[in-house]
C-alpha positions as CSV (number, residue, x, y, z in Angstrom):
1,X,-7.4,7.7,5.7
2,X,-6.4,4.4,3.6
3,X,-7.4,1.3,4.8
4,X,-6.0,-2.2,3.5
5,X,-6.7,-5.8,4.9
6,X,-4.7,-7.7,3.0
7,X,-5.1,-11.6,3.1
8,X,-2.2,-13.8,1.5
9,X,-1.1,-16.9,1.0
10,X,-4.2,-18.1,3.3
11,X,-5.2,-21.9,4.8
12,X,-8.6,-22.0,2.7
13,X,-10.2,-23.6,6.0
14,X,-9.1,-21.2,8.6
15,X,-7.7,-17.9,6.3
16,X,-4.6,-17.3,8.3
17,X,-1.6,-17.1,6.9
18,X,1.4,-19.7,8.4
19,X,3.6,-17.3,10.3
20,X,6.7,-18.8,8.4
21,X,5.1,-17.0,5.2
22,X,4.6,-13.8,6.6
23,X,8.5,-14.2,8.1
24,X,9.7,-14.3,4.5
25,X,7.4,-11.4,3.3
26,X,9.5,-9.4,6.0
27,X,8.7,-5.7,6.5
28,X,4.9,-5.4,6.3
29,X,5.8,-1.4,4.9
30,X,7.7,-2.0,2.1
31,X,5.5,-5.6,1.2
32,X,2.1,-4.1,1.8
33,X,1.9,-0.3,3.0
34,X,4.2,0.8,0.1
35,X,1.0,1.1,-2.4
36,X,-0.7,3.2,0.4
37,X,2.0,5.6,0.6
38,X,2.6,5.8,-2.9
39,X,-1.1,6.8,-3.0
40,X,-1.3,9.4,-0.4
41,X,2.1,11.2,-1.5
42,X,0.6,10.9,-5.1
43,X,-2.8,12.7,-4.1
44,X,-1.0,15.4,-1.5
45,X,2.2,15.9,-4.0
46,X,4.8,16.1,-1.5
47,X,7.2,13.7,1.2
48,X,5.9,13.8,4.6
49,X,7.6,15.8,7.0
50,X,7.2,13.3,10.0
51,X,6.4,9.5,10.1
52,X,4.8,7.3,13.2
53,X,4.1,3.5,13.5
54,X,2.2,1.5,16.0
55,X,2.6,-2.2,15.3
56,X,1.6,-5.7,16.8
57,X,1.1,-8.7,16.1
58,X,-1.9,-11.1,16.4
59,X,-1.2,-14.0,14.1
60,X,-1.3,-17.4,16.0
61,X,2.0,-18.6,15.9
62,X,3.7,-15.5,14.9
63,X,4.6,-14.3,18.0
64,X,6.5,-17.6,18.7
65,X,8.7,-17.4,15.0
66,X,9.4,-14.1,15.2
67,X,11.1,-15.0,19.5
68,X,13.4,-17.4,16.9
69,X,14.5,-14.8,14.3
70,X,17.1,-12.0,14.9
71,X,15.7,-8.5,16.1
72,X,15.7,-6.7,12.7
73,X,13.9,-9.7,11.1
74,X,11.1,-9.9,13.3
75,X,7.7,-9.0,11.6
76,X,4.3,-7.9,12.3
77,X,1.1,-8.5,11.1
78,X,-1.0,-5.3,11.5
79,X,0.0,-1.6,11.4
80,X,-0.9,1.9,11.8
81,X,0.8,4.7,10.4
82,X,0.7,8.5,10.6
83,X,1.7,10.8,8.3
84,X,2.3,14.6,8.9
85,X,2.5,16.9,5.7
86,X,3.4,20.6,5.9
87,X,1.4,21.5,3.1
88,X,-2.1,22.9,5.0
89,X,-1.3,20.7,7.9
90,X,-2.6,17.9,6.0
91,X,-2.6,14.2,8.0
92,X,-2.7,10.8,6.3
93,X,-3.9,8.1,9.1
94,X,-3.0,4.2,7.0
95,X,-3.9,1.3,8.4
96,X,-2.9,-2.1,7.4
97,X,-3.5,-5.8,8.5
98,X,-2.2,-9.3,6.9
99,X,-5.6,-11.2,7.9
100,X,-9.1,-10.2,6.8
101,X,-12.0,-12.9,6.6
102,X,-14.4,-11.3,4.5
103,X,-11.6,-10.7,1.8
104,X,-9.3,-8.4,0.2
105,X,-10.8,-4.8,1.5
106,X,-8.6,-1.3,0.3
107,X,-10.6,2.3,0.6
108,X,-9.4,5.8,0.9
109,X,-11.0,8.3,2.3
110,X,-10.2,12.1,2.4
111,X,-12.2,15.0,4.7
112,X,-12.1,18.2,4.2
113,X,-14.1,21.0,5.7
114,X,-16.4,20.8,2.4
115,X,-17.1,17.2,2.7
116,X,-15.9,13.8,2.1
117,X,-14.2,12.0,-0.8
118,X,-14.6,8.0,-0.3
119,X,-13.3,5.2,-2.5
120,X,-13.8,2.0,-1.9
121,X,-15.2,0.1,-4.9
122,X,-14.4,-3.4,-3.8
123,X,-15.8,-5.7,-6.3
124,X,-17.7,-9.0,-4.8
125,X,-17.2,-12.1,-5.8
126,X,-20.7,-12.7,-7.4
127,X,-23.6,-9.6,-7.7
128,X,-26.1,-12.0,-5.9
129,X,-27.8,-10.8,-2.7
130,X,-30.2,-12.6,-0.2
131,X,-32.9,-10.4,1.7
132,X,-35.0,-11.6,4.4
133,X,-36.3,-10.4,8.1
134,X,-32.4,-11.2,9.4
135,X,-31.3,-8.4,6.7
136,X,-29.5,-8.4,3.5
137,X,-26.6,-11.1,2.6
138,X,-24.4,-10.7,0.0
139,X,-21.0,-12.4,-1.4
140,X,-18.0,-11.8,0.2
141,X,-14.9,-9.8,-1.8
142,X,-12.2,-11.6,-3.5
143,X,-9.6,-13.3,-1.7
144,X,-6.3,-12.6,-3.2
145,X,-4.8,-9.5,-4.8
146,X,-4.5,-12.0,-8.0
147,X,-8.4,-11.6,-8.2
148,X,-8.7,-8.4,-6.5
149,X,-7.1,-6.5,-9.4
150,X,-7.4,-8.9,-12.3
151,X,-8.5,-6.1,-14.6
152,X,-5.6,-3.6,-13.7
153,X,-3.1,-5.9,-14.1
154,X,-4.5,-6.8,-17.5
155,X,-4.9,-2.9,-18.2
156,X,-1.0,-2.6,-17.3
157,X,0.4,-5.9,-19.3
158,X,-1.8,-4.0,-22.0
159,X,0.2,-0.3,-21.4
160,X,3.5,-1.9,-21.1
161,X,3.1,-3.5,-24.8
162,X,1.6,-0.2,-25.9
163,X,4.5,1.6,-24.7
164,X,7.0,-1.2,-26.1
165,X,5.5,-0.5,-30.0
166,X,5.4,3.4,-29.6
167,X,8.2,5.7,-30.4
168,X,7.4,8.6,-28.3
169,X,7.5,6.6,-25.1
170,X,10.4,4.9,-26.0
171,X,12.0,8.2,-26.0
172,X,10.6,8.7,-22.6
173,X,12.5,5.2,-21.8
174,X,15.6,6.6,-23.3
175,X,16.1,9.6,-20.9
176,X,16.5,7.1,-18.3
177,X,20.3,6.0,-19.5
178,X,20.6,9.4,-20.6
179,X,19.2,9.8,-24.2
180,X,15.9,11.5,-25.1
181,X,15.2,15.4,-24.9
182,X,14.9,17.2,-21.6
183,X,11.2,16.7,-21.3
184,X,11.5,13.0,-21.5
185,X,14.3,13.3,-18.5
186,X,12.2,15.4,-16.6
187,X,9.5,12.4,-16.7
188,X,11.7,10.3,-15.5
189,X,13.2,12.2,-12.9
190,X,10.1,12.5,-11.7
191,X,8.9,9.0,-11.3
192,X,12.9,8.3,-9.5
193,X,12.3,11.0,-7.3
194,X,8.8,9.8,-6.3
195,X,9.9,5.9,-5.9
196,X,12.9,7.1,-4.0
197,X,10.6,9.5,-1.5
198,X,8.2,6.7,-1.3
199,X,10.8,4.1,-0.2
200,X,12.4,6.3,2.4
201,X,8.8,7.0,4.2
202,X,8.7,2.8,4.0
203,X,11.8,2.9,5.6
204,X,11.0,5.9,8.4
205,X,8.0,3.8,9.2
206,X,9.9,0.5,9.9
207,X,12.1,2.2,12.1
208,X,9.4,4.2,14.1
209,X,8.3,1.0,14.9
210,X,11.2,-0.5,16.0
211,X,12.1,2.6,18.0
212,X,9.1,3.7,18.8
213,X,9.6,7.3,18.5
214,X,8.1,9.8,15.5
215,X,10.7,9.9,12.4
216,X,11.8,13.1,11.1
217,X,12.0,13.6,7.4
218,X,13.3,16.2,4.8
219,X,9.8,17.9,3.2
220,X,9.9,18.0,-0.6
221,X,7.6,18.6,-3.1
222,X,7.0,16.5,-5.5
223,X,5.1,18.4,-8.1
């Protein structure tokens, strides 16, 4: 199961998002759910053989905008997704909202017969906590993805100018206009292939929810 509430581009006194923002972000499964699909191919190695949406909307507002816009550019706001693998009947359950007061919450959780695997390390704002007879307060989680993963995009900027200044990966780099040796184009096929599978379950999840009906997809390992 991966779980995202993902507020954006938020009124600082109410924490909704205007509706003609989320209009421009467009499909809520290539803008949002992409990263959760990417992570859930990534851990199971493989394309889903089958995809299924349910999707609404609940964003004052939206509703209303989205009566003015053109079927296939209508949006919604929070989603649910299914994911069917062949490999040991594995099922990935992703579930993804645009509005979440208490801040920017993401957690993935895998059972198995032998237990449960569970991350969701999201950081609070501040580490202070208020206990009394009511129960325990604490801070609530940042509020944008800017703050939310501050470090790791300051661990990527730092990896991209690694890679820039090393020769080995520049090899790597090479293989993808066709220089480098084979195991260099073998990384790189890799990561195409992986994007590529990744933005065709986006796609088969957009249009389960605009048909309504379970999507069908080639299985392919990716490993």
């Amino acid at each position: 199961t991966v779980r995202r509430n993902y507020p954006v581009a938020w009124d600082r006194l109410t924490r909704v998002r205007p509706p003609e923002f989320l209009i421009q972000l467009g499909s809520i499964f290539h803008d949002l759910m992409v990263h959760d699909i990417d992570l859930v191919m990534h851990t199971v190695g493989a394309l889903p053989t089958s995809v299924m949406t349910i999707a609404n909307t609940f964003t004052a507002g939206l509703k209303e905008k989205n009566a003015e816009q053109k079927e296939n550019d209508r949006v919604v706001d929070t989603a649910v997704v299914l994911l069917k693998f062949a490999q040991k009947g594995i099922t990935a359950l992703l579930m993804a909202r645009r509005h979440n007061p208490q801040g920017y919450d993401q957690r993935l959780e895998v059972l198995s017969n032998k237990g449960l695997l569970l991350a969701a390390s999201n950081p609070l704002k501040t580490t202070y906590s208020l206990a009394s007879g009511a129960g325990r307060q604490v801070d609530s989680m940042p509020f944008t993805f800017e703050d939310r993963y501050a470090a790791s995009y300051k661990a990527e900027l730092e990896k991209f100018l690694e890679v820039v200044n090393d020769n080995d990966a520049k090899k790597v780099a090479g293989a993808a206009v066709g220089d480098g040796d084979d195991s260099a184009r073998a990384v790189c096929q890799r990561g195409l292939e992986e994007a590529l599978g990744v933005a065709h379950v986006c796609d088969a999840a957009l249009k389960s929810q605009r048909t309504g009906k379970e999507v069908f997809l080639v299985q392919k390992t990716l490993n």
